[in-house]
C-alpha positions in Angstrom: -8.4 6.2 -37.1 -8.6 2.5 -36.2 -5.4 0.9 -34.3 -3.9 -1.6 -35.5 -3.6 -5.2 -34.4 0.5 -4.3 -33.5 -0.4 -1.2 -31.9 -3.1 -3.4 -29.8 -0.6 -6.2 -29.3 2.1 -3.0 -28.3 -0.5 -1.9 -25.7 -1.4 -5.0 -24.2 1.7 -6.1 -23.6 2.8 -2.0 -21.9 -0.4 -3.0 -19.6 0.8 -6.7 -18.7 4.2 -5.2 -18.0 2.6 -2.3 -15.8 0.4 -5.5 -13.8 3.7 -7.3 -13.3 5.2 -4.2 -12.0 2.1 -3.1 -9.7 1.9 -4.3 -6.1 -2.2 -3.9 -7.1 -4.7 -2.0 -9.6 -7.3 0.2 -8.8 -10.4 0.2 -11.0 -12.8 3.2 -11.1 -15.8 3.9 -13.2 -15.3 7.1 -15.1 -18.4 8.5 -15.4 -17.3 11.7 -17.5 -14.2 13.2 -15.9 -12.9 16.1 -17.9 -9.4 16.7 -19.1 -8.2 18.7 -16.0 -9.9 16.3 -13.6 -8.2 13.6 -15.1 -4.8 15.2 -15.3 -5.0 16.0 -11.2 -6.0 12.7 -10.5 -3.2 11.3 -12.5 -1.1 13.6 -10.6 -2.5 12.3 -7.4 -1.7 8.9 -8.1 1.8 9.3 -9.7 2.5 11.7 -6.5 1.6 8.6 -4.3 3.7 6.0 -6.8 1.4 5.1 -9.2 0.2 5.4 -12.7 -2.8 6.1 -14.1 -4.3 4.8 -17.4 -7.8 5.1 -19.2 -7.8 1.5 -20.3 -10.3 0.0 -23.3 -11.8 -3.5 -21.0 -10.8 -6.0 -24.1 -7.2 -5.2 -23.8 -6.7 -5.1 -20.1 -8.7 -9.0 -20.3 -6.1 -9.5 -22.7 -3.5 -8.0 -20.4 -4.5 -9.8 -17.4 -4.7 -13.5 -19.1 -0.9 -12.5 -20.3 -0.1 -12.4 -16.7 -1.8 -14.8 -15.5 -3.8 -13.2 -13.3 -7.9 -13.3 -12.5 -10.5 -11.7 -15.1 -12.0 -9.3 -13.6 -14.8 -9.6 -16.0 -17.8 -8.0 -13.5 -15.3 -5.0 -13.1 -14.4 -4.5 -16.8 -17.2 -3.2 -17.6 -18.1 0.9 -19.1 -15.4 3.2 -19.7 -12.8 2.2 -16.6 -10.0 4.6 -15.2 -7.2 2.0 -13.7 -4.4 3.1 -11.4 -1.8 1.1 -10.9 0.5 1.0 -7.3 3.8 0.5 -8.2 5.4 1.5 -5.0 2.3 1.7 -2.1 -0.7 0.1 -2.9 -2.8 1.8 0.5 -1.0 5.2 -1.0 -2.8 4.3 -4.4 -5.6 3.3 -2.7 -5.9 6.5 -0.7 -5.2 9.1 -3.3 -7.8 7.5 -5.7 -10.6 7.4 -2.4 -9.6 11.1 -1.3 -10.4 12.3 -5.2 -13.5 9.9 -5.5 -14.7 11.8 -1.9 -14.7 15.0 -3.8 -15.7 14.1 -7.4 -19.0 12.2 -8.2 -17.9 11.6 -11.7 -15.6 8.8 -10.6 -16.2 5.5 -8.5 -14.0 2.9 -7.4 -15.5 -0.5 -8.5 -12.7 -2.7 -6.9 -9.0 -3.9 -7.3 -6.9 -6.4 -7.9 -4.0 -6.8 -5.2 -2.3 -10.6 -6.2 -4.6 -12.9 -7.0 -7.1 -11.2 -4.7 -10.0 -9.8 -6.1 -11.0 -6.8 -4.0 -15.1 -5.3 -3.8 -15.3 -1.2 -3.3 -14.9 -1.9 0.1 -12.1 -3.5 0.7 -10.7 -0.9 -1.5 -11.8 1.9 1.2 -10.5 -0.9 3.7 -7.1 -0.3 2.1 -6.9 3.2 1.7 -7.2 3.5 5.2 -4.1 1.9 6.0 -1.2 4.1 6.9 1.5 4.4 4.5 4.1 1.9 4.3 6.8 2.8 5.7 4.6 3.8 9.1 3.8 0.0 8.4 7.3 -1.1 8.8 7.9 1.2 11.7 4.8 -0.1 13.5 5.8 -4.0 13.0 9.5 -3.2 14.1 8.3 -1.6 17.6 6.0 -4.7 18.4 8.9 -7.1 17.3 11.6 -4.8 19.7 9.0 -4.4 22.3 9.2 -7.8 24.2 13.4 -7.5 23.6 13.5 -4.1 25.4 11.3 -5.3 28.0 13.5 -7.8 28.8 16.6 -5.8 28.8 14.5 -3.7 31.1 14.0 -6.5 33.6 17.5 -8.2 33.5 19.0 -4.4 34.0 16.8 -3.7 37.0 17.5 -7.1 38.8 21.2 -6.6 37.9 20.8 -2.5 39.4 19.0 -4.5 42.4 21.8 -6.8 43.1 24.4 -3.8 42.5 22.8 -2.1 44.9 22.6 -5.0 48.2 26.5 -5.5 47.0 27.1 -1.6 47.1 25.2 -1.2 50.8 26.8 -4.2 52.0 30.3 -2.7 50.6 29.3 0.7 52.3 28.6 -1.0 55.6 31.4 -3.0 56.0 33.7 -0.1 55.0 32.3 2.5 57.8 32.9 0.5 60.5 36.4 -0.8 60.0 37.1 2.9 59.1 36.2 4.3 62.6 
């Protein structure tokens, strides 16, 4: 049974609010996944903060021109499998490469991260990046780095200069004492 043109305007408009929502999308080629495929690589991607949708190509134009975001028109073409990174896009990316690794019957075709239109490679690109939160660690240790370094130096010039006033306390103190 057909949809109608509410449904359609009901779907497009769940999609434009997922794209909003999304850090970047993922789209794969679905070359024939079954049910149980598809339900563990939805798992996959909701396990790494994502969502997963079969999506028909005239809607998600329609979704992505609600946004305001690029057509992806080479990309929307044949039966598409999109996830969506709502928390960690390199997670997304990473679960979707990991399940394409092991199962011919879906290819990654590109993304979308911003306005940033991304080729199958810079897709594997991304998936290769740690997690986020490694991210954040990583960036806070070179910013603290040069600071700790620094504390490092001023403490051992300060220990240095301790140390003459110390010996020179020492020496004057042993001979008055005898």
């Amino acid at each position: 049974m057909p949809i109608t043109k509410e449904q359609k305007q009901e779907v497009v408009q769940r999609y434009a609010d997922l794209l909003n929502r999304s850090e970047g999308v993922i789209l794969n080629d679905n070359l024939g996944l079954s049910v149980a495929e598809m339900t563990e690589l939805r798992a996959q991607i909701r396990e790494a903060g994502g969502e997963c949708h079969v999506i028909k190509n005239r809607l998600a134009r329609l979704a992505l021109e609600q946004v305001g975001m690029p057509q992806l028109d080479d990309l929307l073409t044949g039966p598409i499998v999109v996830g969506f990174a709502i928390e960690d896009l390199p997670k997304v990316a990473k679960a979707i490469a990991e399940f394409t690794d092991e199962n011919d019957l879906l290819k990654i075709k590109g993304g979308l991260m911003g306005q940033h239109i991304m080729d199958q490679n810079e897709v594997r690109v991304l998936s290769q990046l740690p997690p986020l939160p490694v991210q954040r660690a990583q960036l806070m240790g070179l910013i603290n780095t040069p600071a700790i370094r620094i504390a490092g130096l001023l403490y051992a010039n300060l220990r240095q200069i301790l140390n003459v006033f110390q010996a020179h306390t020492d020496s004057d103190v042993s001979p008055a004492a005898t």
